[in-house]
Backbone bond lengths (Angstrom), bond angles and torsions (degrees), N, CA, C in turn:
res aa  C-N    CA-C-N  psi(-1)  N-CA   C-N-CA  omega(-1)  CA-C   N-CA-C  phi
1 X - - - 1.462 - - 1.517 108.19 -
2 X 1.229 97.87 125.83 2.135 99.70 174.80 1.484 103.78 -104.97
3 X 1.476 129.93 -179.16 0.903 147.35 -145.37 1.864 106.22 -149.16
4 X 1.317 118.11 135.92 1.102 105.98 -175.49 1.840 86.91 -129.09
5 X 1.529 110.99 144.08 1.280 134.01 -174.38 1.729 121.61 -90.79
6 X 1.352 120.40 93.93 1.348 106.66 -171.04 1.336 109.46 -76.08
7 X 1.668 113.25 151.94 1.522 112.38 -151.99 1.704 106.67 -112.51
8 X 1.418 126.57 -17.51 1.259 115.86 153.03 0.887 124.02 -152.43
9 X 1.625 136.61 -154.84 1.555 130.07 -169.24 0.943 107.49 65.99
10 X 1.813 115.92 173.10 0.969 137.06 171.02 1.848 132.41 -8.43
11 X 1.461 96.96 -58.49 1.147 132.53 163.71 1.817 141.11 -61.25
12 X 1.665 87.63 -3.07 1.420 97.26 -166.83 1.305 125.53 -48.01
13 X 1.336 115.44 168.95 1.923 111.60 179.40 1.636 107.19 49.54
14 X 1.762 125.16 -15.15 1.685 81.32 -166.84 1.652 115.53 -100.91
15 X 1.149 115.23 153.59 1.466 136.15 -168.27 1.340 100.55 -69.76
16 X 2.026 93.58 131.12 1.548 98.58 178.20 1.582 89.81 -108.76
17 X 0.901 125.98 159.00 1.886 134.37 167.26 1.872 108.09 -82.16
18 X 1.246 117.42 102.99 1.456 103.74 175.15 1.600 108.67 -79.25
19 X 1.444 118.96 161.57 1.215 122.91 154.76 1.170 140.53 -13.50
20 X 1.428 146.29 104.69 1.636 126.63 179.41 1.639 98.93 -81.55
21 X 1.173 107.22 150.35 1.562 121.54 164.07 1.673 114.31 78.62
22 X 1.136 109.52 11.58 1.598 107.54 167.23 1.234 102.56 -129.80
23 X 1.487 108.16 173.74 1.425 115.39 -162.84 1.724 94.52 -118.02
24 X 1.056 94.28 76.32 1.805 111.80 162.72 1.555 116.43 -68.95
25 X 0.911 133.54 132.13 1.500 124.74 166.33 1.232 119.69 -125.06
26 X 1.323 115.43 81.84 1.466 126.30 -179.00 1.548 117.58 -69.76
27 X 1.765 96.37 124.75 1.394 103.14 -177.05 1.147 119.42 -41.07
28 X 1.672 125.46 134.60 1.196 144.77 166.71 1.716 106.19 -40.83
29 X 1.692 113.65 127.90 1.472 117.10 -174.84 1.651 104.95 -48.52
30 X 1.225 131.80 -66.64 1.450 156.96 176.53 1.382 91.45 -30.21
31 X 1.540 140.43 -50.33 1.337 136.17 -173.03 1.747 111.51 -78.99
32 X 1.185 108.46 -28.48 1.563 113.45 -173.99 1.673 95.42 -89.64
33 X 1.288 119.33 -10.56 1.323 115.87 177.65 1.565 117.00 -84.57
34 X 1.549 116.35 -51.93 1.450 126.17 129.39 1.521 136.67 -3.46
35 X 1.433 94.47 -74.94 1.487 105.24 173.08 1.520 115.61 -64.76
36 X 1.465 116.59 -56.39 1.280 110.58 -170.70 1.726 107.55 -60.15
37 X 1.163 140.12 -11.83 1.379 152.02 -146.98 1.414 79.89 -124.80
38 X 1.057 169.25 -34.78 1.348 157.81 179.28 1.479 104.01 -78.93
39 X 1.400 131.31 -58.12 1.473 149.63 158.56 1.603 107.85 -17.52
40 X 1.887 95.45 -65.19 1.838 108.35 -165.76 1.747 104.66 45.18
41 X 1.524 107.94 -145.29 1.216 112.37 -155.23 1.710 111.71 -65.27
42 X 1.246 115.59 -4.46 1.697 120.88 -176.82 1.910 98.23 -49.58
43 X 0.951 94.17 -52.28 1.735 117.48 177.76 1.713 108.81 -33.08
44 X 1.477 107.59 -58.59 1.673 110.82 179.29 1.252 105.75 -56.93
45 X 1.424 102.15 141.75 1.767 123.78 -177.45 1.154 120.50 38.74
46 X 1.467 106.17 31.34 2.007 111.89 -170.69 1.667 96.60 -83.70
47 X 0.968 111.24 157.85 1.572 124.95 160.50 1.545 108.01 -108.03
48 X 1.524 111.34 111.19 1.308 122.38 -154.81 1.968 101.46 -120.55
49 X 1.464 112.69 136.01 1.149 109.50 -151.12 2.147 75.22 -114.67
50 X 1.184 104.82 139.49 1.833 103.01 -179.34 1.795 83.83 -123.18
51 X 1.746 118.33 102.48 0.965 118.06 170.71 1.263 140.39 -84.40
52 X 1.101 118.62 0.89 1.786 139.06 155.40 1.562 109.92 -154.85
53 X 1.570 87.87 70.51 1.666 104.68 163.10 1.289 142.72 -15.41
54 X 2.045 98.79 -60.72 1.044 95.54 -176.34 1.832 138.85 41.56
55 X 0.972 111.57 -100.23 2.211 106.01 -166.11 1.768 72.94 -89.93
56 X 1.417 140.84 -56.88 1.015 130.68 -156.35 1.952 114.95 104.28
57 X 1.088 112.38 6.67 1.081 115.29 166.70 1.423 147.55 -32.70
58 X 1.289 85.04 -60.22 1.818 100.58 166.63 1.332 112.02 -70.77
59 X 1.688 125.45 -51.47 1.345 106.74 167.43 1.151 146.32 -50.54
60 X 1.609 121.32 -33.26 1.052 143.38 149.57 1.140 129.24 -30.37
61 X 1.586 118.46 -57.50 1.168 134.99 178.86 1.648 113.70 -61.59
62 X 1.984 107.79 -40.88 1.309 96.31 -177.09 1.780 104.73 -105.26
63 X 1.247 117.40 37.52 1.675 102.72 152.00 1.846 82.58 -109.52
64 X 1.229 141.91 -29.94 1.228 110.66 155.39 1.443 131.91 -35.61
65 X 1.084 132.49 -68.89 1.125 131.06 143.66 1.698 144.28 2.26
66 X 1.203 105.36 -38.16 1.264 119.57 -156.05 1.365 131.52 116.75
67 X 1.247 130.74 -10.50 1.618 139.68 -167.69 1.330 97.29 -78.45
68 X 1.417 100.68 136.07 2.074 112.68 -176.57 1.507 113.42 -74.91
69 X 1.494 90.12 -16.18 2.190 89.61 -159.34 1.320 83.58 -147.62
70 X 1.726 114.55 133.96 1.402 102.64 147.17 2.119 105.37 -122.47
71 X 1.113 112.77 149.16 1.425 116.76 177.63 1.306 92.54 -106.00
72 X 1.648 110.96 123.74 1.371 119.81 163.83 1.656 98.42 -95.01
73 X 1.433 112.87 137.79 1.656 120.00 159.98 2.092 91.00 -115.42
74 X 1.397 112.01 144.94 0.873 142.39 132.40 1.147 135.19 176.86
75 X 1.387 107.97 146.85 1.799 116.39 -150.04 1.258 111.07 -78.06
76 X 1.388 132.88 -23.59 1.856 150.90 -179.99 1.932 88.03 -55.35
77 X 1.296 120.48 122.40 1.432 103.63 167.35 1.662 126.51 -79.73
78 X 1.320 96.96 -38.82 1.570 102.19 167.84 1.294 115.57 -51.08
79 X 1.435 112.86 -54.77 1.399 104.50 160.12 1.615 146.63 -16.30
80 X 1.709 87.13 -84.25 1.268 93.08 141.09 1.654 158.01 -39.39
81 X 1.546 106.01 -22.00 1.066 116.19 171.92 1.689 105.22 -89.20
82 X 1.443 114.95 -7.54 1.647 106.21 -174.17 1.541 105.75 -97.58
83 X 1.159 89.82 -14.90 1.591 98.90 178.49 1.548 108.00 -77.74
84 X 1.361 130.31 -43.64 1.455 131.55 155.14 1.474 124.06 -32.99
85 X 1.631 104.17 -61.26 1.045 122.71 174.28 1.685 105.59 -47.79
86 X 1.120 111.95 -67.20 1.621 105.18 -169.01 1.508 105.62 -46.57
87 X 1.162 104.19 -43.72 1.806 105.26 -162.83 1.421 101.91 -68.13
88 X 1.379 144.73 -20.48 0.739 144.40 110.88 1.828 135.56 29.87
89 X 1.654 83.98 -100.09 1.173 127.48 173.83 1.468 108.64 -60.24
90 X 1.534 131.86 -42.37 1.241 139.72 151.15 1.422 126.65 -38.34
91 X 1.428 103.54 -42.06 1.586 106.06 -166.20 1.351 109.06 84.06
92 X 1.725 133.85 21.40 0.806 132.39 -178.51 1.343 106.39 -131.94
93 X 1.454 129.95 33.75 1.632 125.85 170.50 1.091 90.54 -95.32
94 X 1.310 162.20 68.63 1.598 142.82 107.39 1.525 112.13 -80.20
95 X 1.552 98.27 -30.96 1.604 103.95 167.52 1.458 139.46 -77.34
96 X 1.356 108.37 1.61 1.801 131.60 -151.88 1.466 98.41 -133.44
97 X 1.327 100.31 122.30 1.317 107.48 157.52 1.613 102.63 -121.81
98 X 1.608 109.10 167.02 1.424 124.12 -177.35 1.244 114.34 -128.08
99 X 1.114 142.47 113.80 1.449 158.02 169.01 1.521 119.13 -91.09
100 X 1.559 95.16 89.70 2.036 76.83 172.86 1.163 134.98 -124.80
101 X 0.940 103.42 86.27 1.643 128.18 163.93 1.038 127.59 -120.23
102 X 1.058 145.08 169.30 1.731 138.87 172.08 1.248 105.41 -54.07
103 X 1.525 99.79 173.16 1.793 106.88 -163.73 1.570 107.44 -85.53
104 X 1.702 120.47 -26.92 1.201 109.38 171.84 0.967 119.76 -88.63
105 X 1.128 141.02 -12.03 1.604 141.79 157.97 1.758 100.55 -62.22
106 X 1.376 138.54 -53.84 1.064 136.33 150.59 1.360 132.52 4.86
107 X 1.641 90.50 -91.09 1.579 110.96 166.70 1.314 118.20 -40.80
108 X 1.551 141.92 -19.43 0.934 148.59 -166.72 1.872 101.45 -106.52
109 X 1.052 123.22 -16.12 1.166 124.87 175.05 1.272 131.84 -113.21
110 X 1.337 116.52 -24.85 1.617 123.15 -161.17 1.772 99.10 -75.06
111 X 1.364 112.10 147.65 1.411 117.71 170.63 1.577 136.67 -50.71
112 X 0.822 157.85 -168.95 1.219 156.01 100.26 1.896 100.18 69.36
113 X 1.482 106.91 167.25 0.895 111.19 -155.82 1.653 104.38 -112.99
114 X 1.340 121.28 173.83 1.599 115.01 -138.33 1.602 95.81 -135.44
115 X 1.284 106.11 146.98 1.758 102.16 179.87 1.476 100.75 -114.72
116 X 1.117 124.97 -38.02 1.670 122.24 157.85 1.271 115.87 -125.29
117 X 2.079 115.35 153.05 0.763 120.77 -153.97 1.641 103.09 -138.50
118 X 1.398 105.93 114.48 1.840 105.75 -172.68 1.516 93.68 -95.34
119 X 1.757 97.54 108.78 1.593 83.13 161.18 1.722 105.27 -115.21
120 X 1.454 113.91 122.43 1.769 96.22 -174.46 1.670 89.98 -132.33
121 X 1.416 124.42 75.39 1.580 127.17 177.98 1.924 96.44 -47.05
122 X 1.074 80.10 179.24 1.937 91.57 177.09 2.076 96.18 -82.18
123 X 1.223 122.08 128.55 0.978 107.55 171.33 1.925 138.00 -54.76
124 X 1.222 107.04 14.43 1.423 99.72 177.58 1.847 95.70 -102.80
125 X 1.641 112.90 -0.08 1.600 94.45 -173.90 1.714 85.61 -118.20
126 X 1.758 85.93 152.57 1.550 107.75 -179.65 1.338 113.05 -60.13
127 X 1.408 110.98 163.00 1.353 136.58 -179.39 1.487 91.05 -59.83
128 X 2.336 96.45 126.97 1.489 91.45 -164.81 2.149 101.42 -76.35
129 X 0.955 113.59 87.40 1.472 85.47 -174.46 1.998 107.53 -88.34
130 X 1.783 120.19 6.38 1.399 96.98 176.18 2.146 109.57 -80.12
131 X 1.140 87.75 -25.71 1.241 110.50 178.18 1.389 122.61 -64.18
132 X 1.244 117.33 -27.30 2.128 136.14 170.09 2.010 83.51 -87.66
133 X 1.222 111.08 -49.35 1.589 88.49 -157.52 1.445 111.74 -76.71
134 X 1.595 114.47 -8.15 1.676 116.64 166.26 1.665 123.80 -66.78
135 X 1.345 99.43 -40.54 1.033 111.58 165.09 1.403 131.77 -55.32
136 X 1.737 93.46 -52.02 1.742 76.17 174.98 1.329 118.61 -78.25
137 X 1.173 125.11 -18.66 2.044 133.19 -178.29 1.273 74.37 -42.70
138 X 1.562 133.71 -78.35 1.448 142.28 -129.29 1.475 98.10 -78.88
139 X 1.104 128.42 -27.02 1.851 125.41 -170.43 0.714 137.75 83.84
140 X 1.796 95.12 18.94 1.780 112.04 -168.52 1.942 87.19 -89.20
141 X 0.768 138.38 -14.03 1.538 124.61 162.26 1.375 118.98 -123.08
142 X 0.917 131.05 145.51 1.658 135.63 168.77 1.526 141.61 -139.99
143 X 0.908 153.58 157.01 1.551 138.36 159.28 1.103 116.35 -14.72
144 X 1.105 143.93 30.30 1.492 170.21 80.06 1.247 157.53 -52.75
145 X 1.669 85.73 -0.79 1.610 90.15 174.17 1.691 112.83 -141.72
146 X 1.528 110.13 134.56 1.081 112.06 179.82 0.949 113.32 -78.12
147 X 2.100 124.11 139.46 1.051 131.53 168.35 1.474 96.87 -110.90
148 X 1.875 107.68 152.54 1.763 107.16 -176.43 1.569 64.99 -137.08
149 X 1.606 100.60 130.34 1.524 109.29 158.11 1.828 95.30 -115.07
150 X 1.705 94.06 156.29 1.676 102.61 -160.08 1.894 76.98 -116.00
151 X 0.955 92.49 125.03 1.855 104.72 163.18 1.500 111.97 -141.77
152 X 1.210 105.69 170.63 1.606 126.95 -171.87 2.070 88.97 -65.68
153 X 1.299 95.62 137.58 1.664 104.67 169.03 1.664 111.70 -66.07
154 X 1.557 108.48 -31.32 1.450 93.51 169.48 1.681 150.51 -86.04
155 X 1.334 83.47 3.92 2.168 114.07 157.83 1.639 110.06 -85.02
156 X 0.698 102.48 136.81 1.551 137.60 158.12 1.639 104.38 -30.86
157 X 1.346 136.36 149.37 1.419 134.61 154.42 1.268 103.39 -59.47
158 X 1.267 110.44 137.58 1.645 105.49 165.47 1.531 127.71 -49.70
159 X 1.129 120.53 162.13 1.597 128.00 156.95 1.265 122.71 -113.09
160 X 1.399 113.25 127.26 1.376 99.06 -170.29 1.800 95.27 -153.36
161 X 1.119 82.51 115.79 2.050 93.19 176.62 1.283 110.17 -41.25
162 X 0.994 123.16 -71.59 1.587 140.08 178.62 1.324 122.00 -50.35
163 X 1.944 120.93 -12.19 1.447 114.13 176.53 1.845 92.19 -139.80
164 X 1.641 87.15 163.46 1.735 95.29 176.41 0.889 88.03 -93.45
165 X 1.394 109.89 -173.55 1.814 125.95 164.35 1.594 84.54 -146.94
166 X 1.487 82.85 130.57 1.278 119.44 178.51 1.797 113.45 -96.17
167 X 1.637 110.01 -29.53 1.554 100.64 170.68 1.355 89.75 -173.30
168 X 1.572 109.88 152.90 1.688 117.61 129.12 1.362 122.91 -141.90
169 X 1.479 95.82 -178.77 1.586 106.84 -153.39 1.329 105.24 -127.58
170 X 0.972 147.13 149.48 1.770 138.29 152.28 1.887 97.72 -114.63
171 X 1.447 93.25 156.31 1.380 133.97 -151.11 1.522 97.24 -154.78
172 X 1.604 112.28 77.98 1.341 97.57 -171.46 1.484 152.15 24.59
173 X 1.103 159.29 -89.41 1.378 128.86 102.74 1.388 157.51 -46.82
174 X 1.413 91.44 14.70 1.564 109.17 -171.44 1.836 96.27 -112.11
175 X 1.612 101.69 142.62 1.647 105.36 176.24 1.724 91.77 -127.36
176 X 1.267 110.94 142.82 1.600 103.66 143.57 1.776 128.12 -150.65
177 X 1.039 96.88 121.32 0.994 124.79 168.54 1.852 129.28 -25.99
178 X 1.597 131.41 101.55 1.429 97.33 -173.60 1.518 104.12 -126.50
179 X 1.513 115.26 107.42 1.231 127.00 -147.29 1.311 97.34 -95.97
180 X 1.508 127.57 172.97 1.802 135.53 166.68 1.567 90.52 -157.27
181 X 1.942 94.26 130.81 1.705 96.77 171.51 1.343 90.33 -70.15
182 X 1.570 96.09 158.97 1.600 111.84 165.10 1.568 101.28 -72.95
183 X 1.261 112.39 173.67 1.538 117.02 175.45 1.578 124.45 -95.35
184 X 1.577 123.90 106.18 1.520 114.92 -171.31 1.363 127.03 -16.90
185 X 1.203 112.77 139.63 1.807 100.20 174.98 1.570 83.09 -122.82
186 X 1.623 103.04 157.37 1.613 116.80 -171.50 1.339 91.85 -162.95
């Protein structure tokens, strides 16, 4: 079992326990340092949706931060149960919920609506877009909420009819993505 290091806020320096025996790939510190510094204050009192959790990193980092809610999705249950456990262990499970099921079954269930959105699939699976487009049917995201999808630096930014992109970045092998649905027209 390794340990991943949250890098500021509240929370700084303390050790989360990742998963033994799955192949988690928790964002590089230097990238969550990046990201959260690109984010800045969007982060305070956000309700932040972590859509393939996994080690839990990014969520972690932003109820460090300041974020009121984080929604963990991941479908691994053990997983999921370490991800409890940490929050836990944090002093921050009143703020954490855990969802485990896959992310498009997810999207179709989770509550309330989201001001940022971690989507970082494992890089061999596609850009989740049935899973962004459940969400928005439902209104759990909107022209209001930032999505950062984390992909391999050697793909392309996504395309996606339904969202702008507002930026990306590479991070050596790391890309991310910082998407906004457009707003329904009717």
């Amino acid at each position: 079992m390794g340990t991943l290091t949250i890098t500021g806020g509240t929370l700084r320096s303390r050790r989360v326990p990742t998963p033994p025996g799955r192949g988690t790939r928790p964002t590089p510190s230097r990238v969550k340092e990046a990201l959260f510094s690109i984010l800045g204050m969007r982060i305070v009192d956000a309700r932040v949706l972590d859509l393939f959790a996994g080690s839990g990193a990014l969520g972690f980092e932003a109820l460090s931060r300041g974020a009121a809610h984080v929604t963990f999705v991941e479908r691994h249950r053990p997983t999921a149960d370490a991800l409890r456990a940490a929050a836990r262990e944090l002093g921050v499970d009143a703020h954490v919920e855990v969802v485990a099921v896959p992310a498009e079954r997810a999207a179709r269930i989770v509550a309330g609506r989201y001001d940022v959105v971690f989507a970082d699939p494992p890089y061999a699976q596609p850009y989740p877009a049935g899973a962004l487009r459940a969400l928005r049917e439902r209104r759990a995201i909107d022209g209001g909420t930032t999505v950062v999808y984390e992909h391999s630096s050697r793909e392309a930014p996504p395309v996606d009819a339904a969202m702008r992109s507002e930026r990306s970045e590479r991070y050596g092998e790391v890309a991310l993505s910082f998407l906004r649905p457009l707003e329904a027209t009717t």
